[in-house]
Backbone as numpy.savetxt, mean C-alpha at the origin, in Angstrom:
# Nx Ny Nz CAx CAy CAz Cx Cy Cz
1.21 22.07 14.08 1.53 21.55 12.76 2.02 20.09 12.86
2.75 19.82 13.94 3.30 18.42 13.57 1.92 17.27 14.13
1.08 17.87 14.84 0.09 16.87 15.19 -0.80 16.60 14.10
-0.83 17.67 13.34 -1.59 17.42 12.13 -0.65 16.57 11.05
0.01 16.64 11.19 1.26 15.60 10.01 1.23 14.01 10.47
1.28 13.92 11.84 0.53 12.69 12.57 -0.23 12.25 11.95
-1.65 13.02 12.04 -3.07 12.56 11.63 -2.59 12.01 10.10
-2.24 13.01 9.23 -2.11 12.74 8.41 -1.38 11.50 7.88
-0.54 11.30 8.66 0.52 10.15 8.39 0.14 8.38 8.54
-1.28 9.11 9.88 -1.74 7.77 10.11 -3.27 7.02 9.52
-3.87 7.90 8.59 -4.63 8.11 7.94 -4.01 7.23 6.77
-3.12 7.88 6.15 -2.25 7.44 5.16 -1.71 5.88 5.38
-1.63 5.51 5.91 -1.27 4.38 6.59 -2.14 3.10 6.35
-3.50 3.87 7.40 -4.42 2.63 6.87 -4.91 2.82 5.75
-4.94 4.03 4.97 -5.26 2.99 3.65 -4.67 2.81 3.10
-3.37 2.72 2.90 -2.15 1.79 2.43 -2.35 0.45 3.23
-2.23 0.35 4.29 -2.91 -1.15 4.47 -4.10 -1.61 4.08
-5.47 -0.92 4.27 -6.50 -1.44 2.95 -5.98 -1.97 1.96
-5.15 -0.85 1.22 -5.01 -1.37 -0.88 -4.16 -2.54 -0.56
-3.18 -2.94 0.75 -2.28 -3.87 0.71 -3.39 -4.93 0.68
-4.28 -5.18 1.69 -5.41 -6.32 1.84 -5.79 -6.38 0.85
-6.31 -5.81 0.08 -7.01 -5.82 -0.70 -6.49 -6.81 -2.46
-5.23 -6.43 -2.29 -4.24 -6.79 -3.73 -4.18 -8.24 -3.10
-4.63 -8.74 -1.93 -3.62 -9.87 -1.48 -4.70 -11.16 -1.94
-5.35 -10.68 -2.91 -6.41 -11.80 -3.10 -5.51 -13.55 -3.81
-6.03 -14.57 -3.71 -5.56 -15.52 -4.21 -3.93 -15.77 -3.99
-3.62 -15.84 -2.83 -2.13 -15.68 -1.98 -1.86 -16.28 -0.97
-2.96 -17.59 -0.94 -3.22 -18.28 0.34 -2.08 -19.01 0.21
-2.00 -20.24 1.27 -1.19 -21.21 1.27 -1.46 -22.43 0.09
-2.32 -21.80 -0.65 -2.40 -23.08 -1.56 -1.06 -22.43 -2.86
-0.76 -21.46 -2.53 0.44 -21.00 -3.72 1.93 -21.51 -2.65
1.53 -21.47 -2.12 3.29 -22.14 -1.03 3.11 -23.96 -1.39
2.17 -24.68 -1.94 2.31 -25.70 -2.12 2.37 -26.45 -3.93
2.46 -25.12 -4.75 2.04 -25.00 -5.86 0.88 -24.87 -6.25
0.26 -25.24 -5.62 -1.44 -25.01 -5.99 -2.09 -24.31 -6.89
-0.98 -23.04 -7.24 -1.52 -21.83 -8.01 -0.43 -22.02 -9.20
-0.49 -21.55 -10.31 0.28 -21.63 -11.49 0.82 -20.14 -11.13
2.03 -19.64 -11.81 2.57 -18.23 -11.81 2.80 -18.47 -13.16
1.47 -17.99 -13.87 0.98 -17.18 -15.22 1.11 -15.98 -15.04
2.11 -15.50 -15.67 1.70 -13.57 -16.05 0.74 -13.37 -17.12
0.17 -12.33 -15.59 -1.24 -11.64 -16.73 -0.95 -10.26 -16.46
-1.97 -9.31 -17.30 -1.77 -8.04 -17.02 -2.56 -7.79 -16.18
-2.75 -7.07 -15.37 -3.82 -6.29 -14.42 -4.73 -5.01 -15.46
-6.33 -4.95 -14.68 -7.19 -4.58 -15.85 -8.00 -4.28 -14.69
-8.45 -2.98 -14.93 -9.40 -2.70 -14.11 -8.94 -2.20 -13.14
-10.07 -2.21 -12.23 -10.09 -2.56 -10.63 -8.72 -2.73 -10.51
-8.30 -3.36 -10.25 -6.99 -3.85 -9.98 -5.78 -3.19 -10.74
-5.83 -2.40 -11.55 -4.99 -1.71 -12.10 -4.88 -0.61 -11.52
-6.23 -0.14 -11.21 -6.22 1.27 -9.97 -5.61 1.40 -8.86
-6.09 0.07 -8.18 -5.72 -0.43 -6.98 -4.17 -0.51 -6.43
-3.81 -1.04 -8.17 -1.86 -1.00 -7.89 -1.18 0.36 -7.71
-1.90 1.38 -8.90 -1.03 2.43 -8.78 -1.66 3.25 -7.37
-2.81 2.90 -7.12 -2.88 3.77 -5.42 -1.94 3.07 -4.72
-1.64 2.14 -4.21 -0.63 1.57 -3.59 0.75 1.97 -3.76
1.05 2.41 -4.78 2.44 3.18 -5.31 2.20 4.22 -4.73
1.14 5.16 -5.01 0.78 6.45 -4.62 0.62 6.83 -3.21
-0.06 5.84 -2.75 0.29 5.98 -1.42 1.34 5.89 -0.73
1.99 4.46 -0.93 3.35 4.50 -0.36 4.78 5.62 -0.39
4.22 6.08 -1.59 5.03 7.21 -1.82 4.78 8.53 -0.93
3.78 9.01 -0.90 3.55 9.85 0.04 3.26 9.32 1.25
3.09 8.17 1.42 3.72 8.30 3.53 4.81 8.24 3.40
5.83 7.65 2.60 7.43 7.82 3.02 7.70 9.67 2.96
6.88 10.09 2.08 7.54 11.84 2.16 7.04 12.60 3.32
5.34 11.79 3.86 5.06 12.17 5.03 6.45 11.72 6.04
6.62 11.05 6.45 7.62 10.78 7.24 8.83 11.10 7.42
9.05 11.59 5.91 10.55 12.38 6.46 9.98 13.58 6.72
8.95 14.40 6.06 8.90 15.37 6.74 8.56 15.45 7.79
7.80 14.47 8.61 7.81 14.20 9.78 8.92 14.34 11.05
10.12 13.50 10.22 11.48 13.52 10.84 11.87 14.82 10.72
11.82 16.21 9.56 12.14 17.23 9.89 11.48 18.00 11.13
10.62 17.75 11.24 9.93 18.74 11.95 9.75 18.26 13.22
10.34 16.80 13.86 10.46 16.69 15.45 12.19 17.16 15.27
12.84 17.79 14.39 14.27 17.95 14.80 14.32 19.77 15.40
């Protein structure tokens, strides 16, 4: 059981790092020099999905992980 919580955990992982790459569009160094305006817009689409998987995910690897932590105790 706990090797399978592994898999699972690390599965979970990369694609929480995917959706992270993925959101990171237009974040270059041209916004560290002003380059970019910080206009709030709403997110639409694509990208609206994209955010709440990223919530969704992150949320369940942190619950993977504690249960993780239960079960090497």
């Amino acid at each position: 059981m706990h090797r399978f919580i592994d898999i699972i955990q690390i599965i979970i992982a990369i694609l929480l790092i995917i959706a992270i790459l993925l959101q990171a569009k237009g974040t270059g160094l041209s916004g560290v020099f002003g380059g970019e305006g910080n206009v709030y817009r709403t997110k639409r689409g694509f990208e609206k999905i994209l955010f709440y998987a990223t919530v969704v995910l992150s949320v369940i690897f942190f619950g993977v992980a504690i249960l993780n932590m239960y079960y090497t105790i």
